[in-house]
C-alpha positions as CSV (number, residue, x, y, z in Angstrom):
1,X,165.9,137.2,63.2
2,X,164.5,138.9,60.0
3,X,164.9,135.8,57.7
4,X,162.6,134.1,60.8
5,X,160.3,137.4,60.7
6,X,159.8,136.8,56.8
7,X,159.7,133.2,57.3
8,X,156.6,133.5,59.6
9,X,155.2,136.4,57.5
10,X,155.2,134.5,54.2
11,X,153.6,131.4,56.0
12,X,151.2,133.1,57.4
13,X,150.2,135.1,53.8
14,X,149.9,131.5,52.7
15,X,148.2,130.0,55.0
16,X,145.5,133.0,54.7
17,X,145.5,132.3,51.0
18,X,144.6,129.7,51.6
19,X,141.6,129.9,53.8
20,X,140.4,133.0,51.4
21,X,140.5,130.6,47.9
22,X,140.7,126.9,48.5
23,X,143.3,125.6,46.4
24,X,142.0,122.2,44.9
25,X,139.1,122.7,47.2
26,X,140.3,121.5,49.8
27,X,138.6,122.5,53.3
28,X,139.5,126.0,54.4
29,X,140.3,124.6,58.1
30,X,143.4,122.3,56.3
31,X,145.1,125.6,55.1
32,X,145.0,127.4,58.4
33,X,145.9,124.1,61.0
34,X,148.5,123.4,58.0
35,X,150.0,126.7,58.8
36,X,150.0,126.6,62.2
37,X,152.0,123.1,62.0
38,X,154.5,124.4,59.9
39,X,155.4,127.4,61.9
40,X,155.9,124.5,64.7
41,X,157.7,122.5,62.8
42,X,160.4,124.8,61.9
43,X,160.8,126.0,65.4
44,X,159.3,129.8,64.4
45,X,156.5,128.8,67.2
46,X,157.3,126.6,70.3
47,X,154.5,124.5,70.9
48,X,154.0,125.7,74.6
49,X,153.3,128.5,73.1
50,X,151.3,127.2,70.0
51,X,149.5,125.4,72.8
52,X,148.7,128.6,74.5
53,X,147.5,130.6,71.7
54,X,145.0,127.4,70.6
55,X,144.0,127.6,74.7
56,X,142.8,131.1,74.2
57,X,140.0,130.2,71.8
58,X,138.5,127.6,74.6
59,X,135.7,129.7,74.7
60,X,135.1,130.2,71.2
61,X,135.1,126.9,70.3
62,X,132.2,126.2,73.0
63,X,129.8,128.6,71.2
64,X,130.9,127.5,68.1
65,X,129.8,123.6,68.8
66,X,126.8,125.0,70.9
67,X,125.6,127.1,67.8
68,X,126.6,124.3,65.3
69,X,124.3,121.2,67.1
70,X,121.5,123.8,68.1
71,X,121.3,124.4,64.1
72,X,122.0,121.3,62.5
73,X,119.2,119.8,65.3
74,X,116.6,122.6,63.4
75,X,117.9,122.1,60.1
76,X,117.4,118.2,60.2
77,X,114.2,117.9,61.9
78,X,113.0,121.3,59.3
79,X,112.1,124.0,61.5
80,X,113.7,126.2,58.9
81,X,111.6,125.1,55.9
82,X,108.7,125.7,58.4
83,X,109.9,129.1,58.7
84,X,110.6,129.7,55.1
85,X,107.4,128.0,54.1
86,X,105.5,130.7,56.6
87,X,107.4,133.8,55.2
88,X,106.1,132.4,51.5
89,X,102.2,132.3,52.5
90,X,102.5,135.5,54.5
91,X,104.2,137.3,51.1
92,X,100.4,137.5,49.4
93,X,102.0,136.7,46.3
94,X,104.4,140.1,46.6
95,X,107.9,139.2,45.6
96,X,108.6,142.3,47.7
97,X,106.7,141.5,50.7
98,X,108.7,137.7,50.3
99,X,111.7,139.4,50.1
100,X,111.2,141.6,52.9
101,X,110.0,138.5,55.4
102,X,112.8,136.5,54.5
103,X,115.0,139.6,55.3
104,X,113.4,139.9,58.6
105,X,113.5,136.0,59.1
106,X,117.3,136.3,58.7
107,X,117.5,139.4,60.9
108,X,116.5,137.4,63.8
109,X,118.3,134.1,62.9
110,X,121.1,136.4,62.9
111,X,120.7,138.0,66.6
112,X,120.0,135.1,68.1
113,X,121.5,132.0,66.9
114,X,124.4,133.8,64.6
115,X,125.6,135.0,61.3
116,X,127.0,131.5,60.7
117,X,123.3,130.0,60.9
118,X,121.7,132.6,58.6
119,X,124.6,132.0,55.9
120,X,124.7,128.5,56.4
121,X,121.3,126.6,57.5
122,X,118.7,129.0,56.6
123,X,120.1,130.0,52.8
124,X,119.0,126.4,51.6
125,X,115.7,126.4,52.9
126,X,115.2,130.0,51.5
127,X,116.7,129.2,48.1
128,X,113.9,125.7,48.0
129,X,111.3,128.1,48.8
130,X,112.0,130.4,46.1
131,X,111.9,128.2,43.7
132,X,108.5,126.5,45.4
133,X,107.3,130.3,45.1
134,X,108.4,130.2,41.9
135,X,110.3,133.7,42.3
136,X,113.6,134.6,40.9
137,X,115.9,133.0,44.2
138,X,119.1,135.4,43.9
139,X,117.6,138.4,45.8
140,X,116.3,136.1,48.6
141,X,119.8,134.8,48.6
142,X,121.7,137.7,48.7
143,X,119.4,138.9,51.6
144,X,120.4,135.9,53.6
145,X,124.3,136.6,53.0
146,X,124.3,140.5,53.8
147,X,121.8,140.3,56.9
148,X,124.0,137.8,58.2
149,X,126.7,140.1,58.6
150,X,125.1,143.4,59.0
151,X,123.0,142.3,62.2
152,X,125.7,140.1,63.9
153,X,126.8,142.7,66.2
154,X,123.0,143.2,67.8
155,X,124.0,141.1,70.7
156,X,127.3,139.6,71.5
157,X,126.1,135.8,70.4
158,X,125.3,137.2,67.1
159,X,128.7,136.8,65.5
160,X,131.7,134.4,67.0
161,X,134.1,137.2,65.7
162,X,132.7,139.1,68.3
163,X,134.0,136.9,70.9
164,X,137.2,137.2,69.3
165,X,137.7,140.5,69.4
166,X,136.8,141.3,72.5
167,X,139.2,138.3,73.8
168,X,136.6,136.1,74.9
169,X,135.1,138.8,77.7
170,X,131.8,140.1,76.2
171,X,130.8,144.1,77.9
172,X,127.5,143.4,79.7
173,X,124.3,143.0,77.8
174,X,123.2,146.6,78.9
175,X,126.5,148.4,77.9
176,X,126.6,146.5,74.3
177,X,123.0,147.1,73.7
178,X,123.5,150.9,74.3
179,X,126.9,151.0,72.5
180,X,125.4,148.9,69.3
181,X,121.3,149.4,69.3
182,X,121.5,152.3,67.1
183,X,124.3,151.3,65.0
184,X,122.5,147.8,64.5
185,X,119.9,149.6,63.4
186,X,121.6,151.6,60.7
187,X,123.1,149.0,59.6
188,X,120.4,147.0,59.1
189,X,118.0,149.1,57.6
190,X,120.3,150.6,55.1
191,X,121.3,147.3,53.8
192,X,117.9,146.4,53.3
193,X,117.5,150.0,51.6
194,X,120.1,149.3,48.8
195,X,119.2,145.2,48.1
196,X,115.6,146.6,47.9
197,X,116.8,149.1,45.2
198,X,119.2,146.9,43.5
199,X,116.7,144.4,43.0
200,X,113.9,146.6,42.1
201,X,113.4,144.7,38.8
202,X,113.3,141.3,39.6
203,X,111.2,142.1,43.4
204,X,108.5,144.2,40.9
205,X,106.4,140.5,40.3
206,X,104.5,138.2,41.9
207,X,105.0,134.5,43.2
208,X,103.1,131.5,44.4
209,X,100.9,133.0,47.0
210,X,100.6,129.7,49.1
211,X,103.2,126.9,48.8
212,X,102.8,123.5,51.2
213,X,104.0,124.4,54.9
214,X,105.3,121.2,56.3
215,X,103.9,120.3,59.5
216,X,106.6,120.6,62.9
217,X,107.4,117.0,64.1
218,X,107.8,116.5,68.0
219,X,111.5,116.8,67.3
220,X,111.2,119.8,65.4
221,X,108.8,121.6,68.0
222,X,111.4,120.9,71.1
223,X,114.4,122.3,68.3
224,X,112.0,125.6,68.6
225,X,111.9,125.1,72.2
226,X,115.6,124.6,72.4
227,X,116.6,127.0,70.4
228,X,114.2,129.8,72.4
229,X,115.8,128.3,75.6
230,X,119.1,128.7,74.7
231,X,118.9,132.2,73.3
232,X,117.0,133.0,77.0
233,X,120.0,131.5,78.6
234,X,122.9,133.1,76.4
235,X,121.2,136.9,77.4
236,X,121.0,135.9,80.5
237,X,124.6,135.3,80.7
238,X,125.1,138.3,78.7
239,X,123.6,140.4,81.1
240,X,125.7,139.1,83.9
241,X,128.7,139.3,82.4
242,X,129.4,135.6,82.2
243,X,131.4,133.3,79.5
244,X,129.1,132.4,76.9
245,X,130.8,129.3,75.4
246,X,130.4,126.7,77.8
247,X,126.4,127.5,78.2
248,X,125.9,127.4,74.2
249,X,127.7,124.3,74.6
250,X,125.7,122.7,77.0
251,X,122.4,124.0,75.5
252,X,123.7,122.6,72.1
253,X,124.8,119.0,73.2
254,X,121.7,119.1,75.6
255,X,119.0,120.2,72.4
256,X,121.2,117.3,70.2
257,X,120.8,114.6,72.7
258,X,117.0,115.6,73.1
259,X,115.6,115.7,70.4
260,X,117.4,113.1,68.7
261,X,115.3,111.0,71.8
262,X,112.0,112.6,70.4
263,X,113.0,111.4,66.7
264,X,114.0,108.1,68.2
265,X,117.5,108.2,66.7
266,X,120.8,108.4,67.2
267,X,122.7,112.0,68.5
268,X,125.8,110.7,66.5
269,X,123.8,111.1,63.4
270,X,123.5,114.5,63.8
271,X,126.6,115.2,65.2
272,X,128.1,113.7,62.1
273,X,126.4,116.5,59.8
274,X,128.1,119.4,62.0
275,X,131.2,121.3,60.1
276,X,133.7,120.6,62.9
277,X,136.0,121.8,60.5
278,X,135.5,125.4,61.7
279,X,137.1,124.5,65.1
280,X,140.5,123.3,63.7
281,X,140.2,126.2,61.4
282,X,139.9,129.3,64.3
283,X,142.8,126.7,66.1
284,X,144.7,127.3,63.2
285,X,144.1,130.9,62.7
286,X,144.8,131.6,66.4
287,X,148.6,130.3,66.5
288,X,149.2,131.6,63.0
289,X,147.7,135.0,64.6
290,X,149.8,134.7,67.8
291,X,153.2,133.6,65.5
292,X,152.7,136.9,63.5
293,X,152.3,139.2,66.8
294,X,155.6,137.6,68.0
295,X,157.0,139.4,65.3
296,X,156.3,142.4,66.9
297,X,153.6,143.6,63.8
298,X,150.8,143.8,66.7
299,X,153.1,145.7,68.8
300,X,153.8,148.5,66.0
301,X,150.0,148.6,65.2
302,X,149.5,148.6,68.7
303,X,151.5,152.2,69.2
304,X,150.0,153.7,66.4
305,X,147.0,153.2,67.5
306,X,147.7,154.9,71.3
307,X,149.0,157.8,69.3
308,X,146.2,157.9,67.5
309,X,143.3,158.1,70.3
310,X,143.8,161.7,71.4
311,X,140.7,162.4,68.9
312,X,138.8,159.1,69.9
313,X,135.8,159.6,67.3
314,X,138.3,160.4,64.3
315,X,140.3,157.6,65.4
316,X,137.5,155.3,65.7
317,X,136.2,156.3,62.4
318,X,139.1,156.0,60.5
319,X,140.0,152.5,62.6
320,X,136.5,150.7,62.1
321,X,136.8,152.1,58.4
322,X,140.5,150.4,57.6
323,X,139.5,147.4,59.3
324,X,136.0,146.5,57.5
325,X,138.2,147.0,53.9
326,X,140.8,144.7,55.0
327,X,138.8,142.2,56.2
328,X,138.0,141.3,53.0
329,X,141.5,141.4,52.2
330,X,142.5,138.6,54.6
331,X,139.1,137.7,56.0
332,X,137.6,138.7,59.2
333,X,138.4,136.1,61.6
334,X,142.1,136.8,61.7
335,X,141.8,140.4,61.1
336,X,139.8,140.5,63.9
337,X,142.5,138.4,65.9
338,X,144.9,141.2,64.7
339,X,142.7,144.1,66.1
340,X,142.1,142.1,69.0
341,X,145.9,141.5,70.1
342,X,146.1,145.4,69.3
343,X,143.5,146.5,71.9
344,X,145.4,144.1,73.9
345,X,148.3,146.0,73.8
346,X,147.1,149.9,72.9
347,X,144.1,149.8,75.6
348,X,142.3,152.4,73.4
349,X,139.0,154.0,74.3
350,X,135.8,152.2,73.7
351,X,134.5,153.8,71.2
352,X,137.3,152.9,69.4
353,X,136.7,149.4,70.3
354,X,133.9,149.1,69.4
355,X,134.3,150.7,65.5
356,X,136.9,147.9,65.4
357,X,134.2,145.3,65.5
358,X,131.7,147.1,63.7
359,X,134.4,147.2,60.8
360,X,134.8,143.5,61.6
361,X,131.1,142.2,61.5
362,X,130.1,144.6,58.4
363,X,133.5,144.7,56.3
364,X,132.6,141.3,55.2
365,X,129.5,142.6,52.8
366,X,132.2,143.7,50.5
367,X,133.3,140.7,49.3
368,X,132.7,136.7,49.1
369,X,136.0,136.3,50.7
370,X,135.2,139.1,53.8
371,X,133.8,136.4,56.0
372,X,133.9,132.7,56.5
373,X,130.1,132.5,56.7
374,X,129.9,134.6,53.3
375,X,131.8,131.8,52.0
376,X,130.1,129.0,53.7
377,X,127.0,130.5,51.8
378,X,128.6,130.3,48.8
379,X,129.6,126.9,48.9
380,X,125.9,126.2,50.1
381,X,124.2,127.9,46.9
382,X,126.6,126.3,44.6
383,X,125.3,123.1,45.7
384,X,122.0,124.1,45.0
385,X,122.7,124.5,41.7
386,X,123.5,128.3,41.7
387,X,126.4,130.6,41.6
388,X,127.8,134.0,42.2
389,X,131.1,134.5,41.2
390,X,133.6,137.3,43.1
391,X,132.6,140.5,40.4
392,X,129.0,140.3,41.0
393,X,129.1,140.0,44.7
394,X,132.0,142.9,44.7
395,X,129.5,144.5,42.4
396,X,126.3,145.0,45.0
397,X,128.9,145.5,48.0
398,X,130.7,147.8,46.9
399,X,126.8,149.8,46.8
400,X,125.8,148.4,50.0
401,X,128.5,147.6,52.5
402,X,130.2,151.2,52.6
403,X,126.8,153.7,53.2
404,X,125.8,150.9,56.3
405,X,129.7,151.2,57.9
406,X,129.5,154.8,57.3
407,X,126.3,155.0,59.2
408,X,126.9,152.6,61.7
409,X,130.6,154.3,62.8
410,X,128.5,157.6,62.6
411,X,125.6,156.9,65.3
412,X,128.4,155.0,67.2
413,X,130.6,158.1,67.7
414,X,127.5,160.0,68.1
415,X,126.3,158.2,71.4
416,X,130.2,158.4,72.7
């Protein structure tokens, strides 16, 4: 039993590695489904069980393809270069003010369509507009990859991590939005604090005080529409404590198929431009997550953490504060399975619950490797013909990620 206990430990590690660095570049959904079939292969997972542990994510994987079509459907008919385009004429010619809309623009991508849609579809129309603005593009860059993570815990749909710590069963809209307003808040506006200080130099010109606005096509107007719909629909299920996968899905496939009607073209076009990947990949990460608690790790974390909650706000402090650092350790998505499986088992009070996602969705702005949409938006800029290598993103978090957790945990515990 220990030699299978290592065995499923070192493949795991590995398969984690993996994800985190891309060996020969190879897609980071490979490394984790590559795991999970070797711990089925050498018998250290049945497959019913394998099968069971992919089964959990159902509902993940429904927002994810919901979110996915809904922003491939703006990004292709270019409601986000409209966007961009508007935050560049409203700037005045102030690199700050620019700086500050496309902040704001991401703020609200963010809350309502995801962290995954700020990192990935808006960061190249931002990046095209910087350079139209003529402005120097890497502080409007780096706004797009730290407001992605430190609003993505506004609302539930803001972050698919959030789904998965919380097992797929989102509190109520009223509950989260008095448990994480405040915190969001924080979070948010000390981020912006520190990027606005950090970049103090290169924000202190001017730009290109009107750049061309491209004009909304029919399909990119009922994108907008869709995509104001949908974000209608997923509060609404919010509110009423309902499952939001399938409805993202069905507003997703439904925006897809329509609008691809008003471009007279086909769906299958689209659909061809969406990263499934990412669905193998949080398959992948699921069994390997589910192979590891079989080992009894979650268990043991799981006890010290029931120990632990006779001071609930010290507890959830130091929790949400161990969890954000080692997300960037092994990435957020199976850390937060890990801490998920562990409120499974510990049952600890909300407040510490909910410092374990806060540490989740914020952790990531330490590192490139904290998040897969941090490293989505890398791969994104590099093909844009710009690079930031693992020092000088390290180099700004470590300056911005810990004073927003610190105050986020703080106004959390505060309102317990």
């Amino acid at each position: 039993m220990p030699t299978a206990t290592g065995a499923i430990w070192a493949i795991a590690s590995l398969a984690t590695a993996g994800v985190i660095a891309r060996p020969m570049r190879w897609p980071e959904w490979i490394w984790a489904a590559s795991g999970a079939a070797l711990l089925v292969l050498t018998g250290l997972m049945p497959l019913p069980a394998a099968g069971a542990a992919v089964a959990k994510g159902l509902d993940v994987y429904l927002f994810l393809t919901g979110m996915m079509l809904l922003s491939e459907a703006a990004r292709q008919h270019g409601v986000f270069d409209w966007v961009a385009a508007a935050a560049v004429n409203h700037a005045g010619g102030s690199r700050a003010r620019l700086f500050t809309l496309v902040y704001a623009t991401g703020a609200v991508v963010t809350v309502f369509l995801s962290n995954d849609a700020t990192a990935v579809v808006l960061t190249p129309a931002v990046f095209a507009v910087a350079r139209k603005a003529r402005a120097e593009p890497l502080p409007l860059l780096f706004a797009c990859a730290l407001i992605a993570n430190a609003a993505s815990f506004v609302l539930p749909i803001s972050n698919p991590a959030n789904l998965v710590l919380y097992g797929g069963h989102m509190p109520p809209l009223g509950p989260w939005l008095a448990a994480f307003a405040l915190p969001s808040l924080a979070a948010i506006g000390a981020t912006y604090a520190v990027l606005r200080w950090y970049f103090r130099r290169d924000l202190a010109g001017t730009c290109a005080a009107v750049v061309e606005r491209p004009a909304l096509s029919r399909a990119g107007k009922a994108a907008v529409l869709a995509i104001v719909l949908t974000a209608g629909v997923l509060l609404a299920a919010s509110a009423l404590d309902r499952p939001l996968g399938l409805p993202t899905a069905v507003a997703g496939l439904a925006c897809a198929i329509g609008v691809s009607l008003f471009a007279r073209q086909s769906p299958l076009g689209l659909a061809r431009h969406v990263s499934w990947g990412v669905l193998p990949l949080v398959a992948g990460l699921f069994v390997v997550v589910e192979a590891v608690d079989r080992t009894g790790a979650i268990g043991a974390l799981a006890r010290m953490l029931s120990q632990a909650t006779a001071q609930p706000a010290t507890t959830a402090l130091a929790a949400g504060t161990v969890l954000a650092f080692v997300c960037n350790i092994m990435n957020n998505l199976p850390a937060g399975l890990v801490a998920a499986g562990t409120v499974a088992l510990a049952h600890p009070p909300r407040v510490v619950v909910d410092a374990l996602l806060i540490g989740v969705d914020l952790g990531p702005n330490l590192s490139i490797t904290g998040s897969l949409a941090t490293i989505l938006w890398l791969q994104v800029i590099r093909r844009e013909g710009e690079d930031v290598g693992f020092a000088t993103f390290f180099k700004l978090g470590l300056i911005a990620m810990p004073p927003a957790l610190a105050l986020a945990l703080l106004c959390r515990v505060f309102l317990a």
